[in-house]
Each structure stands twice: as C-alpha cells, then as structure tokens.
N, C-alpha and C positions, 0 to 999 in steps of 0.2 A: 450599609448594604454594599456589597462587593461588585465592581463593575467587571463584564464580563472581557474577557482578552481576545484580543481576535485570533482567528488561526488560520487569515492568510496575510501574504503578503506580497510584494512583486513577484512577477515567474521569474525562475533561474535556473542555473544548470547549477545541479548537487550529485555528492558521491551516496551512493546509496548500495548496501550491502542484501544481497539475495540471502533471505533466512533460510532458504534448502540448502543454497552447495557452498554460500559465503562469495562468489564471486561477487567482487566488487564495480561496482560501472556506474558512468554520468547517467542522469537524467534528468527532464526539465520539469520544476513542478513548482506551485506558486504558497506550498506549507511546510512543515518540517516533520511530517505523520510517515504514514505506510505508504506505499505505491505499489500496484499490481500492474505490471508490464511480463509481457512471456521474458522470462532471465533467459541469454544468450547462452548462458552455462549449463543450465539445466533441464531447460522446457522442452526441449526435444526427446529428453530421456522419460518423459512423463505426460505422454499427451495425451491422458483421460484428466490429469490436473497440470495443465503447462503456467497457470500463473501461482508463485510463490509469491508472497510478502516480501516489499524490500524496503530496508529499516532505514531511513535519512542517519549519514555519519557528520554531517555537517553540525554547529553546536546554532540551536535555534535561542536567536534574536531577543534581548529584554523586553516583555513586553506580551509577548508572540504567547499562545495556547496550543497543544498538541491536536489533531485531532484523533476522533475513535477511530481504533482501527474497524474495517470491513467484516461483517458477521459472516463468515461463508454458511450456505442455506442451500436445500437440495430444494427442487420442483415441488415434492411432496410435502415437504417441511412447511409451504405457502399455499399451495393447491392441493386439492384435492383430486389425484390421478386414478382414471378409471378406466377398466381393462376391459373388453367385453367379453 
C-alpha cells in the first residue's frame, strides 16, 4: 500500500512564473503547485480575468506531492442563475 506524500511544507518565499505574460516574481506560499495572485504584469490588462496561474520554478523537495491545480468554474457551472 502506498503511503500518501504530503503537499506541504514550511511557507517560503519562491520564484514563480505567470502562465499569461511569463513574468517572473517571488511569492510566499507553503507548496510547490499553482498560485493565483493578480500578476503585477498582466492583471491590469485583463480585469474581467486579473488572476492567471503562476507555476512554482523552484525544484520541489524529495518526499513533497504537487498539488491539483484550481478548476476555474463560472456561478452557473455551481448554481443555478435565474433571471426574472
């Protein structure tokens, strides 16, 4: 039976690359997954969708499991919107 890996570990600051525009920046987060913070590069040019995916460039820990990235989901896709 396979025992399961953790997927965190202490918080740190990591280089983590914006999957829209590639700018690169620290941020502080305590896994080696995705993070959705507004990218200082990009978010202001897209502010119906200001947070992008940003990919840890750091090389994650023996031991360490990635986590899932975030489903993005509209209102509708969970609720049921009704109009009158």
């Amino acid at each position: 039976m396979e025992t399961k890996k953790p997927m965190t570990g202490p918080y740190s600051q990591k280089r983590y690359r914006c999957d829209r525009c590639g700018l690169e920046q620290t941020h502080g987060s305590n896994h080696w997954g995705e993070i959705y913070p507004a990218c200082r590069g990009c978010s202001g040019q897209n502010p119906l969708s200001p947070q992008a995916a940003m990919t840890c460039l750091e090389p994650m820990p023996e031991g360490y499991d990635r986590p899932m990235p975030w489903r993005m989901v509209k209102l509708g896709d969970i609720a049921e919107v009704k109009t009158r």
